[in-house]
PyMOL CGO cylinders between C-alpha atoms (Angstrom):
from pymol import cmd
from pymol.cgo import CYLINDER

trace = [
    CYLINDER, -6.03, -0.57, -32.46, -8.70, -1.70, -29.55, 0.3, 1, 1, 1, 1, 1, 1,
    CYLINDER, -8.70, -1.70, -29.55, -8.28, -1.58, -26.27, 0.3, 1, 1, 1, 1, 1, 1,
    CYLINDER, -8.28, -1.58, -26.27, -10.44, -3.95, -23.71, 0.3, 1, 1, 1, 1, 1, 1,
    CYLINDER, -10.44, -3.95, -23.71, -10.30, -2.60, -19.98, 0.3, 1, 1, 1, 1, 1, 1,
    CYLINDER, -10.30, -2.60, -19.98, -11.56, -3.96, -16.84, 0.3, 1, 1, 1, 1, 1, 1,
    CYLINDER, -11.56, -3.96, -16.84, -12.24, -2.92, -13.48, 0.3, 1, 1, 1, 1, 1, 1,
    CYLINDER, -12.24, -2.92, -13.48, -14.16, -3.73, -10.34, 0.3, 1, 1, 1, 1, 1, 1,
    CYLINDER, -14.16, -3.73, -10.34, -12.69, -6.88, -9.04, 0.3, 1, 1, 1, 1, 1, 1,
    CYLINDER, -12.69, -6.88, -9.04, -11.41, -7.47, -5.66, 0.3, 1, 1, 1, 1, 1, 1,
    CYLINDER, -11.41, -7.47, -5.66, -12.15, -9.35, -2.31, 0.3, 1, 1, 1, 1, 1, 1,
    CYLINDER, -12.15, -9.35, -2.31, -15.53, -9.87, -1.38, 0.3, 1, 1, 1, 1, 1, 1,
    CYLINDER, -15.53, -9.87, -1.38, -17.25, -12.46, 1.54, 0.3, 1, 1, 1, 1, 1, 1,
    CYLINDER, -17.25, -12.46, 1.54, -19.36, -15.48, 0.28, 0.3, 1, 1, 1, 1, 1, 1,
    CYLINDER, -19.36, -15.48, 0.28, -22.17, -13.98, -0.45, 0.3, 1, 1, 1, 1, 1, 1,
    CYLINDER, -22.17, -13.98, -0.45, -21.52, -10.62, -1.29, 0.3, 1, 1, 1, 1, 1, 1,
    CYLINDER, -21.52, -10.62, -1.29, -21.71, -8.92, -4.25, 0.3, 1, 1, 1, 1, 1, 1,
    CYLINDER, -21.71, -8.92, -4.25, -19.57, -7.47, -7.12, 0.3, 1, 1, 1, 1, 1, 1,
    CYLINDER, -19.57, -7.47, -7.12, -20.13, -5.37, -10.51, 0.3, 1, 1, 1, 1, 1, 1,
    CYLINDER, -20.13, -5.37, -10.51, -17.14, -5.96, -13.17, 0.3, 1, 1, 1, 1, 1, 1,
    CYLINDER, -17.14, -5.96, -13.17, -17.19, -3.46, -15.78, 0.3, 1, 1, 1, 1, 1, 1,
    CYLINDER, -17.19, -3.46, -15.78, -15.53, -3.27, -19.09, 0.3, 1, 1, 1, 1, 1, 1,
    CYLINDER, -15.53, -3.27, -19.09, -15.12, -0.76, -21.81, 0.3, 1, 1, 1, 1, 1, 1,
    CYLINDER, -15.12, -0.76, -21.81, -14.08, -0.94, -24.79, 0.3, 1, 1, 1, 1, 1, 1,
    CYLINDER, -14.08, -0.94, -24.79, -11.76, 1.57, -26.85, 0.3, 1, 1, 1, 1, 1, 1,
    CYLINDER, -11.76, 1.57, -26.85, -10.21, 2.67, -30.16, 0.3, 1, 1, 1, 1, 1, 1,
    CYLINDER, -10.21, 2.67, -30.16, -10.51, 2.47, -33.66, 0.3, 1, 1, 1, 1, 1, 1,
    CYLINDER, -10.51, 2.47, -33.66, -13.92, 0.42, -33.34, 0.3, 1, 1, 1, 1, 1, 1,
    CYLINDER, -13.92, 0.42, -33.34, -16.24, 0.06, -36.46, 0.3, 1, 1, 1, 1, 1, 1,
    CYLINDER, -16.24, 0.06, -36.46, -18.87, -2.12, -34.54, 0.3, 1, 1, 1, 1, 1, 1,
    CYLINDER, -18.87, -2.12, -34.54, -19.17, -4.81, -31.59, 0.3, 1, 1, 1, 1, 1, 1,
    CYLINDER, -19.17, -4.81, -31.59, -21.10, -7.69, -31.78, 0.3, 1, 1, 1, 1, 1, 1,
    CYLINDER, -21.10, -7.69, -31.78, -20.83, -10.29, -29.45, 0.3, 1, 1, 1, 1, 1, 1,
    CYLINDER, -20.83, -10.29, -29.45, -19.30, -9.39, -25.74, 0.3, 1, 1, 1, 1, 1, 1,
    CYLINDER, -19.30, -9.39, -25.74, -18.96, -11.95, -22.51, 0.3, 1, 1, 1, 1, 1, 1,
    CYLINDER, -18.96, -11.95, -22.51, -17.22, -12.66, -19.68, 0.3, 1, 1, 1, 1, 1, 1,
    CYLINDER, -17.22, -12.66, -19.68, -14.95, -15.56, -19.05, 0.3, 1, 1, 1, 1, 1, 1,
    CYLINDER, -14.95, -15.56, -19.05, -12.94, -16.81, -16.02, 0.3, 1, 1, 1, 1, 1, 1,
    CYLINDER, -12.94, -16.81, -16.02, -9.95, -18.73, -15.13, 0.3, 1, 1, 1, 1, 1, 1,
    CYLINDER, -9.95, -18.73, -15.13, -10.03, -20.40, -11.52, 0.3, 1, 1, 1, 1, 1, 1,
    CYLINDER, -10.03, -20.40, -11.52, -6.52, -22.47, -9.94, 0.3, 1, 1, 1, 1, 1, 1,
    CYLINDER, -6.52, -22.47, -9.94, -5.91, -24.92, -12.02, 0.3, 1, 1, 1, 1, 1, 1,
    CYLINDER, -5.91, -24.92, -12.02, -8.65, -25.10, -13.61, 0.3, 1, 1, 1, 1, 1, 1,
    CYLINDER, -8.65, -25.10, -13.61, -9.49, -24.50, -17.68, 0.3, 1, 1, 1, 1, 1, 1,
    CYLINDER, -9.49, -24.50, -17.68, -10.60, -20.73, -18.73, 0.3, 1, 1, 1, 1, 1, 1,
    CYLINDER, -10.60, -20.73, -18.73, -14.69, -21.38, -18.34, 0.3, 1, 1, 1, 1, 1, 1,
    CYLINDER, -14.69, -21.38, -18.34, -17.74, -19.15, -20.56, 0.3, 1, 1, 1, 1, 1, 1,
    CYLINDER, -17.74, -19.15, -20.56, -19.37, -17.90, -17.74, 0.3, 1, 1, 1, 1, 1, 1,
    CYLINDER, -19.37, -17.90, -17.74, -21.50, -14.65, -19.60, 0.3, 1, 1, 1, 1, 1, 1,
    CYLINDER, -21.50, -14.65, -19.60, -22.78, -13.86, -22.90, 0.3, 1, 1, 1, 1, 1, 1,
    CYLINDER, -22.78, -13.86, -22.90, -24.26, -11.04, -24.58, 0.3, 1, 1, 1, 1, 1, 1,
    CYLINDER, -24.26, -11.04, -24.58, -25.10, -10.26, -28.49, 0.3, 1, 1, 1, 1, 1, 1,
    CYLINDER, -25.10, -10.26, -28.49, -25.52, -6.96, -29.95, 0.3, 1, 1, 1, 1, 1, 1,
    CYLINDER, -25.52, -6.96, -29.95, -29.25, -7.67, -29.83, 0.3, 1, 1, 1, 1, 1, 1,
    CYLINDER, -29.25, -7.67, -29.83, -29.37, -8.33, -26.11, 0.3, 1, 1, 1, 1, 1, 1,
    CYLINDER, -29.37, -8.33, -26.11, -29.94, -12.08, -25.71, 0.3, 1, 1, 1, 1, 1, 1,
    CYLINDER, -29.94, -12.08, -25.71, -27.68, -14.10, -23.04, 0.3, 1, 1, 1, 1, 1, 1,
    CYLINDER, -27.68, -14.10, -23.04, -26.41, -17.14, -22.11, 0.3, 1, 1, 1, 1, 1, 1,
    CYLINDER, -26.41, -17.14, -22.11, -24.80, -17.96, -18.98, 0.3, 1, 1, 1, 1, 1, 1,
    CYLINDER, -24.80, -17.96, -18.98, -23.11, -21.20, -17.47, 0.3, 1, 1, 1, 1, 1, 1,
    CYLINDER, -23.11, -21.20, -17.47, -25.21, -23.53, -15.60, 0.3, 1, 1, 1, 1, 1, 1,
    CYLINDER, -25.21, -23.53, -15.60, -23.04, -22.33, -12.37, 0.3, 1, 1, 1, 1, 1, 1,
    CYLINDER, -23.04, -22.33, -12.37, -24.23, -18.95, -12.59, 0.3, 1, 1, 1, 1, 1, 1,
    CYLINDER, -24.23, -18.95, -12.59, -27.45, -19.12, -13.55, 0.3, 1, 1, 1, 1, 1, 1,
    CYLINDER, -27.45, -19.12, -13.55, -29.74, -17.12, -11.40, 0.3, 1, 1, 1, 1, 1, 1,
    CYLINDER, -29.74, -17.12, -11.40, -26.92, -14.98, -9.59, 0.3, 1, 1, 1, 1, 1, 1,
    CYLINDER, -26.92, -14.98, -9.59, -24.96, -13.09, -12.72, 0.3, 1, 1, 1, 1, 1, 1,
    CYLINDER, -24.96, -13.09, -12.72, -26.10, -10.90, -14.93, 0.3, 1, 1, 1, 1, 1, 1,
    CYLINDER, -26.10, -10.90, -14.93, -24.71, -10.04, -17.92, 0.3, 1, 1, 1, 1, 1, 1,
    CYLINDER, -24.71, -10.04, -17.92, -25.84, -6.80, -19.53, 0.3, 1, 1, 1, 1, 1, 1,
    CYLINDER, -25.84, -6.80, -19.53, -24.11, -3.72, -21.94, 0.3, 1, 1, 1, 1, 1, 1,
    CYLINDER, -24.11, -3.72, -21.94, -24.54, -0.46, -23.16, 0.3, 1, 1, 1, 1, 1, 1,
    CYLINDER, -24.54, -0.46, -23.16, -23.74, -0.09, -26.58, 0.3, 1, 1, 1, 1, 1, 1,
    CYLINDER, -23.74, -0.09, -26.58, -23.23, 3.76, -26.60, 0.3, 1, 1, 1, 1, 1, 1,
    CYLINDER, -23.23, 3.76, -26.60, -20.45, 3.16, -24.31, 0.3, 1, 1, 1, 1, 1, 1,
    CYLINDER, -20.45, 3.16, -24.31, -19.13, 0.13, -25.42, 0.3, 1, 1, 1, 1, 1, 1,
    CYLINDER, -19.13, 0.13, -25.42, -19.38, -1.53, -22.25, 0.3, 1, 1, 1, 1, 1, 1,
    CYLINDER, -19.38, -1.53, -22.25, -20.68, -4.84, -21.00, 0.3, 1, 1, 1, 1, 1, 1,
    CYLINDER, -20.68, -4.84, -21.00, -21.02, -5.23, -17.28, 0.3, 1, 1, 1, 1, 1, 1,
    CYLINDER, -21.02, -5.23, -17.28, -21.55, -8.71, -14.77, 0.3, 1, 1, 1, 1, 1, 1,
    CYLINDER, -21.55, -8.71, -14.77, -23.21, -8.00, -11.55, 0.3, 1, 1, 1, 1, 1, 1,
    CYLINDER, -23.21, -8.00, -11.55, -22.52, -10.85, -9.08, 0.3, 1, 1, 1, 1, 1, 1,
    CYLINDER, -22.52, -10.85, -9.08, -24.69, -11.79, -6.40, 0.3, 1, 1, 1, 1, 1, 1,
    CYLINDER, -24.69, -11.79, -6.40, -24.94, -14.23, -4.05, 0.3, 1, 1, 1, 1, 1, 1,
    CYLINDER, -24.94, -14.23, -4.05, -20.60, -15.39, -4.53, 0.3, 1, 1, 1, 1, 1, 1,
    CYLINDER, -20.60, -15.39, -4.53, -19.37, -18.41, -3.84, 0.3, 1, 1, 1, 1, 1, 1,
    CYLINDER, -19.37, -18.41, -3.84, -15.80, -19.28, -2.82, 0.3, 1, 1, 1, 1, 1, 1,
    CYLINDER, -15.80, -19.28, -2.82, -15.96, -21.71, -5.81, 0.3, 1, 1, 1, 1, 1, 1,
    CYLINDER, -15.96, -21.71, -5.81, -16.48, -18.04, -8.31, 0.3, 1, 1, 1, 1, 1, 1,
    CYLINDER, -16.48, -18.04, -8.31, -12.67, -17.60, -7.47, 0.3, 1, 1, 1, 1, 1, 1,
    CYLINDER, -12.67, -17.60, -7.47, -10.75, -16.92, -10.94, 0.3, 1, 1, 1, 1, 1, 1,
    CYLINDER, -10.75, -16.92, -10.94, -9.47, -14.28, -12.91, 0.3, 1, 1, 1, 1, 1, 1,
    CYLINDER, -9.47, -14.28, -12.91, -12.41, -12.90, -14.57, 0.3, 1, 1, 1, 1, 1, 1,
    CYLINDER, -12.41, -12.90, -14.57, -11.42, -12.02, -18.45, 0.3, 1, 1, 1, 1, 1, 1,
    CYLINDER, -11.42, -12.02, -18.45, -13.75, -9.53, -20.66, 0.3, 1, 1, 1, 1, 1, 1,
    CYLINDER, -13.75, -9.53, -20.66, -14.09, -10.66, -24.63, 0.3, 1, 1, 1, 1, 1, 1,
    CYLINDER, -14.09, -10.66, -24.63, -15.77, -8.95, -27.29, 0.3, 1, 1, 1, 1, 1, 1,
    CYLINDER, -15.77, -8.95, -27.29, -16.16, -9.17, -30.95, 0.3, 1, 1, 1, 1, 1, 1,
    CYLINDER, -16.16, -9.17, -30.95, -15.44, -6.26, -32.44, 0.3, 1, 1, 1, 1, 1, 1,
    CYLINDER, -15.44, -6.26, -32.44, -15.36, -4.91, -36.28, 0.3, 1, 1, 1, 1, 1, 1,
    CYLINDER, -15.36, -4.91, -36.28, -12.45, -2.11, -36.53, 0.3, 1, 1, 1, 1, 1, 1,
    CYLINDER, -12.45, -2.11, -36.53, -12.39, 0.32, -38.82, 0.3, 1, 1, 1, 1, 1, 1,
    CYLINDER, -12.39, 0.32, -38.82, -9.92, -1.28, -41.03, 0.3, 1, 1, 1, 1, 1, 1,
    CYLINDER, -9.92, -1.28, -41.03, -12.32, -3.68, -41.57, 0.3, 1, 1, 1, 1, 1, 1,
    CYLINDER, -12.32, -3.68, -41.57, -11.30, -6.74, -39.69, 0.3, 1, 1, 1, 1, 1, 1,
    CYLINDER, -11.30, -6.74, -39.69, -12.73, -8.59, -37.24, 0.3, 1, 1, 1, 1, 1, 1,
    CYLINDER, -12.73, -8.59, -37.24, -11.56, -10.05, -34.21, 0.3, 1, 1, 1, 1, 1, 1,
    CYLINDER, -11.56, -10.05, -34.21, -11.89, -11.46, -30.85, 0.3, 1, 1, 1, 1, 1, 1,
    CYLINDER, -11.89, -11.46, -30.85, -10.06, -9.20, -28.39, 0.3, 1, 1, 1, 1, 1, 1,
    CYLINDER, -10.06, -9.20, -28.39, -9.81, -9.81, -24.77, 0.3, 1, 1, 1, 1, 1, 1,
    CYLINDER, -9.81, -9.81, -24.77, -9.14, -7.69, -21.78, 0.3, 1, 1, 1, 1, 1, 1,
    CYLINDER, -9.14, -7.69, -21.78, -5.94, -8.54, -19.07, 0.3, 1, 1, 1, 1, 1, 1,
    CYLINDER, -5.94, -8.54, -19.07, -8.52, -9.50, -16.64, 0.3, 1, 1, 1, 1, 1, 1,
    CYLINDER, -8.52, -9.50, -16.64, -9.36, -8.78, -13.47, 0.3, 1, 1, 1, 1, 1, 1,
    CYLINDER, -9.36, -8.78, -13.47, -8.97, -11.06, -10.51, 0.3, 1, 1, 1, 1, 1, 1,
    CYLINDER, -8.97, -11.06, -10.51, -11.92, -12.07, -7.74, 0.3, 1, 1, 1, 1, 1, 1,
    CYLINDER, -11.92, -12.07, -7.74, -11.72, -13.32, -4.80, 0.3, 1, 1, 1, 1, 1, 1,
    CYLINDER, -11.72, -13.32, -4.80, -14.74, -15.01, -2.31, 0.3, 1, 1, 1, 1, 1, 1,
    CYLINDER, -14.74, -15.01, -2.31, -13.61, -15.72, 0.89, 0.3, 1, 1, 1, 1, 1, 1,
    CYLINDER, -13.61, -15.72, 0.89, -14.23, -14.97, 4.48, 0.3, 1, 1, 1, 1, 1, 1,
]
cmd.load_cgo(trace, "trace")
């Protein structure tokens, strides 16, 4: 079984900053791909991060020059450090990773996500 957990959301003022963090636990064999997605009101769960196991990202047009996406692979962790938030970067922010268990299958497993909220 693997676990994804999250933590370091909260409140912050528009144009503050916040680092999520998420770790990943349990019978894991490998990870490949990890990212970050997020689900604003009434609005459609979005990609906003991605990492592979090889270090190259993507990120959405929206958060391009304020996120950063980055992991550490002897933890199985992949952070986000937010700069420079918007009231518009309101969602629930959602951890995914590809991971390879040690049964053999691989999956897509997602964390319960964390919310974040940018207002004043």
């Amino acid at each position: 079984q693997v676990q994804l957990v999250e933590s370091g959301g909260g409140l912050v003022q528009p144009g503050g900053s916040l680092r999520l963090s998420c770790a990943a636990s349990g019978s894991i064999f490998s990870i490949n791909a990890m990212g970050w997605y997020r689900q604003g009101p009434g609005k459609q769960r979005e990609l906003v991060a991605r990492i592979t196991s090889g270090g190259n990202t993507n990120y959405a047009d929206s958060v391009k020059g304020r996120f950063t996406i980055s992991r550490d692979n002897a933890k199985n962790a992949v952070y986000l450090q937010m700069n420079s938030l918007k009231p518009e970067d309101t969602a629930v922010y959602y951890c995914t990773s590809n991971i390879r268990s040690k049964s053999g299958g691989r999956y897509d497993y997602w964390g319960q996500g964390t919310q974040v909220t940018v207002s004043s």
